[in-house]
C-alpha positions, 0 to 999 in steps of 0.5 A: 858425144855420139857413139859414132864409128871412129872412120866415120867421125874423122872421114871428111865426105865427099864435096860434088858439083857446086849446085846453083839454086838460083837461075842464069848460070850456064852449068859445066861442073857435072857433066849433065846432058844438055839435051832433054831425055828420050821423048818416050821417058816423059810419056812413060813417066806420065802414063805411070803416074795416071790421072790421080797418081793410083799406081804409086801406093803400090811398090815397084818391082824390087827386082827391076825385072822388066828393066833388067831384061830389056837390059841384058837383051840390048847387051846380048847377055842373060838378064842374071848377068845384069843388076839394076841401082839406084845410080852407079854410085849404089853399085860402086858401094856395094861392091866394096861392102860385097868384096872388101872388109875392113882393113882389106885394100882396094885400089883405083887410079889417081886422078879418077872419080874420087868418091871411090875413096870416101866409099872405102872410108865408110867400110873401113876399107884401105885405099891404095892409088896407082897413078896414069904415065904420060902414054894413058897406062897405070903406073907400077901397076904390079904383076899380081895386085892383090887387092879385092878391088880395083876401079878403073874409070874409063873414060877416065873422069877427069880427064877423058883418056879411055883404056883399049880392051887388050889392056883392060883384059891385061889388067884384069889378069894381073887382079888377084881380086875385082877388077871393075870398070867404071863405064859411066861415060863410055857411050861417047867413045867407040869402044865397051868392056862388056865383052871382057866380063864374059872372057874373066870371071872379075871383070864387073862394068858398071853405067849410070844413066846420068850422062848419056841418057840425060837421066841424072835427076833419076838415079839410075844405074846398072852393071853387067857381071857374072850371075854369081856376082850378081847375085851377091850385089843382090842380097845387099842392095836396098830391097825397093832401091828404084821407084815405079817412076825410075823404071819406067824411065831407065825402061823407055830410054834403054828402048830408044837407042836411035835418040841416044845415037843421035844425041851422044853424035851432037855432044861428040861433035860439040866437043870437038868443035869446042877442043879446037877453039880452046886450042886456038886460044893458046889451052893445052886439051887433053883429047877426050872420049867423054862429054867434057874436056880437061884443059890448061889455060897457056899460064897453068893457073886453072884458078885463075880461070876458074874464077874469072868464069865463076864471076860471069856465072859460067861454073865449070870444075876445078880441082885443088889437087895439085896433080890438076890445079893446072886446068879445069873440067868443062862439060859439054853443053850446046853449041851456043852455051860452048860458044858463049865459054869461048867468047869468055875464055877469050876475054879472059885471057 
């Protein structure tokens, strides 16, 4: 037997996004942008790589200067108060590695992004879950958590609710510890948490590039906290944690917010569109601030519906969970690919 640490052996993993290897499914299940990246991130790519791809015998910058900077410029903070990763999953486990040792408690909320656990799991770290009230709030959330973290996803995922600043502000002065904000889905709503991280000293946010930016086949994320923060995550990361190829992409997509702005405007008003025709359909829809919707077929049974869509190889995310068993996660395609889901729903019935 190997001599693996005990919490490694019996930890289950985390399960993402049923993946597809063969063509002619319509994909819903992980949230991706139905639109291509930047036109600057592909010419980028290539001008990198070069005729005979020279440059990629060289490392990259390991500190993602050029990226960083462009970064802190477009958010109006000093680049030591950014820190580029290799998605925002990097950043969400080096946050537990760099504040809570084993046995030491971090929170989030439940139902949110669930990998927050299994990363808990592997430092050895307790979880402890605060649950949403019907107005969007956490719930017991005590007067003074003690914990040394505490996630809140916000756009929540699954379910798209986001939380204002003055609550998030409230929160963070009630965090004995760290309160991060998961802001892997914040460009589809109106409002951001940056301006809090100057105001307290815990508040870290963190984005992907995955979502908005169409970029989840790079791997790029990033997070604005304090420099001392920063400088932390720093010292733990992987010392060459994103390729040449990587930078130059998270480089020319941060460049051009005029094509984020106009792509994140098609997925809001697809998602609109689409919650109105679920509506009609008889589904109970949770608004949303994200690229997706959670919504509940009129008999509850998200399996059932799941399924039946499974069948026609539309694959949209259903959890087991019993606190979601009753609705179904659909990401926000194009206005054909969302019709086509209605046109289905509807037969399904």
């Amino acid at each position: 037997m190997l001599p693996l640490r005990k919490n490694i052996a019996e930890m289950a993993g985390y399960i993402p996004g049923f993946q597809p290897q063969e063509s002619g499914w319509l994909k819903l299940n992980t949230n991706e942008n139905p639109y291509p990246p930047a036109p600057g991130v592909a010419a980028s790519i290539l001008a990198e790589v070069g005729q005979d791809g020279a440059s990629l015998r060289k490392y990259p910058d390991a500190a993602s200067r050029e990226v960083r900077r462009i970064a802190a410029e477009l958010y109006g903070f000093d680049p030591s108060w950014v820190i580029t990763a290799n998605g925002s999953d990097e950043l969400l486990n080096n946050l537990i590695r760099a504040f809570a040792d084993a046995g030491e408690e971090i929170a989030y909320v439940h139902p949110s992004y669930s990998y927050y656990a299994t990363l808990a799991e592997i430092q050895g770290a307790k979880v402890r879950t605060f649950g949403l009230t019907d107005d969007f709030r956490v719930a017991d959330f005590p007067e003074k958590y003690d914990g040394k973290l505490f996630f809140l996803t916000s756009p929540n995922a699954p379910l798209g609710c986001a939380f204002d600043n003055a609550y998030i502000a409230e929160l963070a002065r009630r965090c004995a510890g760290m309160l991060v904000v998961d802001e892997a889905y914040v460009d589809f709503t109106d409002t951001n948490a940056l301006e809090l991280v100057r105001e307290h000293e815990n508040v870290v946010v963190t984005r992907t590039f995955s979502k908005s930016y169409s970029l989840a086949g790079m791997r790029l994320g990033l997070a604005v906290a304090r420099p001392e923060a920063v400088a932390a995550l720093d010292k733990i990361r992987d010392h060459y944690h994103l390729d040449r190829l990587a930078l130059v992409a998270a480089a020319a997509a941060l460049q051009d917010q005029e094509y984020l702005r106009q792509t994140v405007q098609k997925i809001c008003a697809t998602r609109e569109r689409f919650s109105s025709g679920l509506a009609q359909l008889g589904y109970r829809v949770t608004p949303s601030h994200a690229n997706y919707v959670f919504a509940s077929p009129p008999d509850g049974n998200g399996k059932r519906v799941y399924d039946s869509l499974f069948k026609r190889k539309i694959l949209v995310r259903y959890f087991s969970d019993p606190l979601l068993s009753h609705g179904l996660r659909i990401s926000i395609g194009t206005d054909a690919e969302m019709d086509a889901t209605l046109a289905a729903l509807k037969e399904i019935g």
